[in-house]
Z-matrix of the N, CA and C atoms (Angstrom, degrees):
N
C 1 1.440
C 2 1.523 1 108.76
N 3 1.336 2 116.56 1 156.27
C 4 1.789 3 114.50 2 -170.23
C 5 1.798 4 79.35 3 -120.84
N 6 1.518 5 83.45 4 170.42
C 7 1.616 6 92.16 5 156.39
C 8 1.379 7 132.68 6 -92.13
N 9 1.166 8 92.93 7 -4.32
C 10 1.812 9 99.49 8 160.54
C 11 1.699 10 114.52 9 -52.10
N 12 1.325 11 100.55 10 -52.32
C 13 1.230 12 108.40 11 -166.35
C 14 1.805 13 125.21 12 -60.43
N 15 1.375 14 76.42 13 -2.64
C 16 1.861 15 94.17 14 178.20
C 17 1.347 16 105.03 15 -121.03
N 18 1.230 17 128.92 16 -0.86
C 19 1.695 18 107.60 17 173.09
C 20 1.099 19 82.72 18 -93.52
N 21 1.753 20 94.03 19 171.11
C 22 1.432 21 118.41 20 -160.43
C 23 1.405 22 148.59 21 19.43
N 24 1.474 23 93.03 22 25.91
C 25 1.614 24 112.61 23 168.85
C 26 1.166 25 119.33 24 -56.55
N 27 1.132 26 120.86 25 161.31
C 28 1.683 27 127.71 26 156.66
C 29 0.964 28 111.75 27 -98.76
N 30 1.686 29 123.88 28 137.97
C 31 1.572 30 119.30 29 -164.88
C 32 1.732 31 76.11 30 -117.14
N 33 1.218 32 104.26 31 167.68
C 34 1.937 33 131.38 32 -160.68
C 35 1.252 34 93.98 33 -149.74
N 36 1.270 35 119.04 34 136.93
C 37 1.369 36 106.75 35 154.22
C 38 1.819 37 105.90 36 -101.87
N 39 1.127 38 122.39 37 -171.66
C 40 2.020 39 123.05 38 -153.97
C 41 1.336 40 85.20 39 -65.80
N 42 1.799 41 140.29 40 -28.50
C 43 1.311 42 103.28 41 -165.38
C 44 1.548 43 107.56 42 -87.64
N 45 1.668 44 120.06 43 -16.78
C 46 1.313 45 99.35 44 178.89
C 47 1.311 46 86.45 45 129.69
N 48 1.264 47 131.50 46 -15.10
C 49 1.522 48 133.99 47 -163.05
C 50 1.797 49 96.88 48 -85.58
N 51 1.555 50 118.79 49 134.54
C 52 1.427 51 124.74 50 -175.18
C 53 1.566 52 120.10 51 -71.15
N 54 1.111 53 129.09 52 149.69
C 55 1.600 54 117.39 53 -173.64
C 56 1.604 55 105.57 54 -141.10
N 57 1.540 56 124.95 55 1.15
C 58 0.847 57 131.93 56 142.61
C 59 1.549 58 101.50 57 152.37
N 60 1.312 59 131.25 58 -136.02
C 61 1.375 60 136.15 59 -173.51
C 62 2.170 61 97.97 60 -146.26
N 63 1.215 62 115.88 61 140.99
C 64 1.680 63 119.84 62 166.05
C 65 0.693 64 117.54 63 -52.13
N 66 1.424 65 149.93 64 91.90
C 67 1.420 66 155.94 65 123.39
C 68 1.396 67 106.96 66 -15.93
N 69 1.987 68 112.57 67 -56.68
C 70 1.526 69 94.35 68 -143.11
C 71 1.667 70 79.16 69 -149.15
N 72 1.115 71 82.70 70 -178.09
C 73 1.803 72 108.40 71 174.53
C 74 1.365 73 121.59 72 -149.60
N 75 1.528 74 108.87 73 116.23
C 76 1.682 75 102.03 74 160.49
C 77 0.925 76 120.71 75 -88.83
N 78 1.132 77 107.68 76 157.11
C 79 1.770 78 103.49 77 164.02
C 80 1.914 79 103.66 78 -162.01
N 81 1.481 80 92.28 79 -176.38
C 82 1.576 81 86.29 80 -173.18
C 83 1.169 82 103.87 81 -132.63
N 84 1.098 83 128.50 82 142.40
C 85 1.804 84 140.06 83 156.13
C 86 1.340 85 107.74 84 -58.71
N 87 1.546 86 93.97 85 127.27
C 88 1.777 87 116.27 86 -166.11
C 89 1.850 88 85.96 87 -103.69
N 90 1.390 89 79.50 88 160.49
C 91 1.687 90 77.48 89 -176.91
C 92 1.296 91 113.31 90 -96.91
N 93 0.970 92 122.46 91 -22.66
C 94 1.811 93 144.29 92 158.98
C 95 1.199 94 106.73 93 -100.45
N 96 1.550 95 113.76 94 153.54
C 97 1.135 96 132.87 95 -179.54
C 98 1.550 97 102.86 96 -81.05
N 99 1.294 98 107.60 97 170.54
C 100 1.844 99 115.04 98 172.45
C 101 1.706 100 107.50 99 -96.78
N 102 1.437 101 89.59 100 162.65
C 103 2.003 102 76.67 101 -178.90
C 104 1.653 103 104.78 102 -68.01
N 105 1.444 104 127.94 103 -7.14
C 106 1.050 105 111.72 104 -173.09
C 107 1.833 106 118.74 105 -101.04
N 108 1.460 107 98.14 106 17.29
C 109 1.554 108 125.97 107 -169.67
C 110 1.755 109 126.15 108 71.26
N 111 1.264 110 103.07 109 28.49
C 112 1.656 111 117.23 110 172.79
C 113 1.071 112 106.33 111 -61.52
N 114 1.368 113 133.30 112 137.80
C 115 1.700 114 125.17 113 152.65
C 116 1.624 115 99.98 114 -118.13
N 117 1.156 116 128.43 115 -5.47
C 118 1.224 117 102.10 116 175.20
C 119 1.965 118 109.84 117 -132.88
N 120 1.243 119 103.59 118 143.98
C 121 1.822 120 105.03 119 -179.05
C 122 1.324 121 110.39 120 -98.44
N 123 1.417 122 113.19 121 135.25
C 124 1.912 123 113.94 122 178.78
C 125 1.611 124 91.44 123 -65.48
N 126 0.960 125 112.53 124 140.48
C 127 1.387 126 118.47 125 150.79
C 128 2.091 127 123.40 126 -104.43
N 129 1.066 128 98.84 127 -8.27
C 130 1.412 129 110.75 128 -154.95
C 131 1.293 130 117.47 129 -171.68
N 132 1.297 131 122.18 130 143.59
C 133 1.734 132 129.04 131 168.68
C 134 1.385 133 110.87 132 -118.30
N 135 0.970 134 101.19 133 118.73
C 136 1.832 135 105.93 134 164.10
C 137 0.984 136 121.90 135 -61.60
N 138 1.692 137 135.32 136 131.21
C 139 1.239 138 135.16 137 138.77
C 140 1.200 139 135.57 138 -141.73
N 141 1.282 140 139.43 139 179.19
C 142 1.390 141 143.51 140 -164.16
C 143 1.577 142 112.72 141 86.92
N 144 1.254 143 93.12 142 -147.63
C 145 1.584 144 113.18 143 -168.02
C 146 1.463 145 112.10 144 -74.96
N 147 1.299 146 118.19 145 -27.27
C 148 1.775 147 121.42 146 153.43
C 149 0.935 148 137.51 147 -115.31
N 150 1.409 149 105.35 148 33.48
C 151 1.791 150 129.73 149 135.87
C 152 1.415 151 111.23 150 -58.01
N 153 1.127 152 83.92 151 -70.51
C 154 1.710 153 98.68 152 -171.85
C 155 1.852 154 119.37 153 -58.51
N 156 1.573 155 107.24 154 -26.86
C 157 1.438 156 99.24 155 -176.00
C 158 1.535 157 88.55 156 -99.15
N 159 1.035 158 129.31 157 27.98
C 160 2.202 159 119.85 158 165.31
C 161 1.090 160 85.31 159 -149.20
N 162 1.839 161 133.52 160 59.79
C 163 1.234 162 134.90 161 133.66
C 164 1.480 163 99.54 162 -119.76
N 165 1.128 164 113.30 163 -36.26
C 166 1.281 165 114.97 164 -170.86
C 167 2.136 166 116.04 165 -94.84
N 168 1.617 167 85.24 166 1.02
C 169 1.672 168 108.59 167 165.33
C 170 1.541 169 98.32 168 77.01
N 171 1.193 170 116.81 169 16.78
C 172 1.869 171 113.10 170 174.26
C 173 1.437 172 92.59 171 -85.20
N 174 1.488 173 155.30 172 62.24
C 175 1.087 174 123.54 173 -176.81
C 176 1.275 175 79.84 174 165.93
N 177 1.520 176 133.78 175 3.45
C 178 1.899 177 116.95 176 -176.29
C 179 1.947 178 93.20 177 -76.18
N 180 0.979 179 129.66 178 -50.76
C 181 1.512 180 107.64 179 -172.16
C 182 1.221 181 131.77 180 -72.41
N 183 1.669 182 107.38 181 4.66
C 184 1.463 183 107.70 182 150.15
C 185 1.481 184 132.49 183 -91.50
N 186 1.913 185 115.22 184 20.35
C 187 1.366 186 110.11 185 -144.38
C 188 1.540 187 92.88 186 -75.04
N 189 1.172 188 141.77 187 -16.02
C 190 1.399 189 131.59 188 -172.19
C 191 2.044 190 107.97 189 -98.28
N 192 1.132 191 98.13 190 12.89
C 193 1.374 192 91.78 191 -168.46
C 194 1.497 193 97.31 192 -86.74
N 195 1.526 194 107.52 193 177.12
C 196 1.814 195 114.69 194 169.13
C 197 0.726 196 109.86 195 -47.59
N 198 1.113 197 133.39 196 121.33
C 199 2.136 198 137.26 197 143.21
C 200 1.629 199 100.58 198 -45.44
N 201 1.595 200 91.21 199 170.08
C 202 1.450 201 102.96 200 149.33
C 203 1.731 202 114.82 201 -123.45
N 204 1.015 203 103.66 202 169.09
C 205 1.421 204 113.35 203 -143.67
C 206 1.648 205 93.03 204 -55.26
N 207 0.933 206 150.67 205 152.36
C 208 1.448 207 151.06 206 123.53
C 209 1.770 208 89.96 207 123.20
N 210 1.048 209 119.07 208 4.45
C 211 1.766 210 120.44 209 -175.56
C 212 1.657 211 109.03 210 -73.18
N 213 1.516 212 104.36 211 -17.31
C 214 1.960 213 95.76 212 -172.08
C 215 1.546 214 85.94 213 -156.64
N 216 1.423 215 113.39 214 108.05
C 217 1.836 216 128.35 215 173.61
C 218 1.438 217 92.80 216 -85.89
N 219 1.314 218 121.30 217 137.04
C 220 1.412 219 137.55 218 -159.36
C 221 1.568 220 100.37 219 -109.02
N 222 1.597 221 109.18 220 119.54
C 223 1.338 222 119.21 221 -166.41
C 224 1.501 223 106.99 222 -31.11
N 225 1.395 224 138.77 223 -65.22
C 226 1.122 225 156.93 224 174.96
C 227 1.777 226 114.21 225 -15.50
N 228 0.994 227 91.30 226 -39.44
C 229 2.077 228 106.42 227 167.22
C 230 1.297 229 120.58 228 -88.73
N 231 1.605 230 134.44 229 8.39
C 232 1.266 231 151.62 230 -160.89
C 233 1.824 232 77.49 231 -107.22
N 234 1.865 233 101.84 232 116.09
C 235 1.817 234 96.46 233 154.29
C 236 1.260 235 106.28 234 -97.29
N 237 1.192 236 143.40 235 -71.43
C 238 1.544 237 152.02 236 107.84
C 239 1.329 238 146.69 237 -29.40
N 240 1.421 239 103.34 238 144.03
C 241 1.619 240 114.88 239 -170.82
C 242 1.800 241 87.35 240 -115.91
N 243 1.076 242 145.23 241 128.13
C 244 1.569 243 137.72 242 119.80
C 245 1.378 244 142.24 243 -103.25
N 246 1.699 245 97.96 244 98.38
C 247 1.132 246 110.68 245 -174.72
C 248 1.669 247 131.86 246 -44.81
N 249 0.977 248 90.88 247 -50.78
C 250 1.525 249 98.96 248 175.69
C 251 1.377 250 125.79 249 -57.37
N 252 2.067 251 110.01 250 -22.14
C 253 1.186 252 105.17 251 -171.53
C 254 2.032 253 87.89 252 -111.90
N 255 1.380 254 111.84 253 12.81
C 256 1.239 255 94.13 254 173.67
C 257 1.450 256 126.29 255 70.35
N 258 2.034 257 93.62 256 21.84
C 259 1.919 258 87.06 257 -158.45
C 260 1.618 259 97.34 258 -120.67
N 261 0.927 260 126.27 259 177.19
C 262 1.632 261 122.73 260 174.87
C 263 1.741 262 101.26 261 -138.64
N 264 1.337 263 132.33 262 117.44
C 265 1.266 264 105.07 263 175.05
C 266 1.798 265 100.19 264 -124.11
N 267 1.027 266 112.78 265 138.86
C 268 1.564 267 133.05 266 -168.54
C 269 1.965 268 97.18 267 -122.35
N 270 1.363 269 100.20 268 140.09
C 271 1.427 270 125.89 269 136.79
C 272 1.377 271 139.46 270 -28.38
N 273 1.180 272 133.43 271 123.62
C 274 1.329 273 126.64 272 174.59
C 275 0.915 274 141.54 273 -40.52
N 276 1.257 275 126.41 274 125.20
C 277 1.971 276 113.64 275 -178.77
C 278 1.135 277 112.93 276 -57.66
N 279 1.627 278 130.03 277 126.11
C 280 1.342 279 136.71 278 156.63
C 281 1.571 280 120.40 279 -17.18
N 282 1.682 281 107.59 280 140.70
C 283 1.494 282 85.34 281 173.10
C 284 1.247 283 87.56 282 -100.73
C-alpha cells in the first residue's frame, strides 16, 4: 500500500455511513527498519475539520493540543483500504 492510497479517501465505517475524507496521516518513526525497508508506521488518519486546517498548516501549532473526538481514527480500526474505489472503511470506535 503507498500513501497515496490513503489521502483523500473516504473513510465509511462497516455500515456505509461517511466519517469524513484523509486529510492527514500519522505515523511514527520506527527505530529499525522492517525487513521490507519501512521506517515509519501509520498510526492514525486524520479527518474532519482539522485535517484540513494542518494540511493547509493553519493548525500546525496546535498539533499536540486536544482533538475532538472523531479528528484521528486509530490505525487499529482500519479493516480495508480500496484503492481503486478511493474508500477506507474502519470499525467502530470503542465505547
Amino acid at each position: 500500500m503507498l500513501l497515496s492510497d490513503l489521502m483523500a479517501a473516504q473513510v465509511v465505517d462497516e455500515d456505509g455511513k461517511s466519517l469524513g475524507h484523509v486529510h492527514d496521516v500519522r505515523a511514527r518513526l520506527l527505530q529499525r527498519r522492517t525487513p521490507d525497508g519501512a521506517q515509519f508506521r501509520i498510526i492514525g488518519l486524520v479527518v474532519g475539520g482539522r485535517g484540513v486546517r494542518e494540511r493547509l498548516r493553519l493548525d500546525a501549532a496546535g498539533v499536540h493540543a486536544p482533538r475532538a473526538s472523531g479528528d484521528v481514527i486509530e490505525w487499529e480500526r482500519v479493516l480495508e483500504v480500496d484503492a481503486a474505489a478511493g474508500q477506507v472503511t474502519v470499525r467502530p470506535e470503542p465505547s
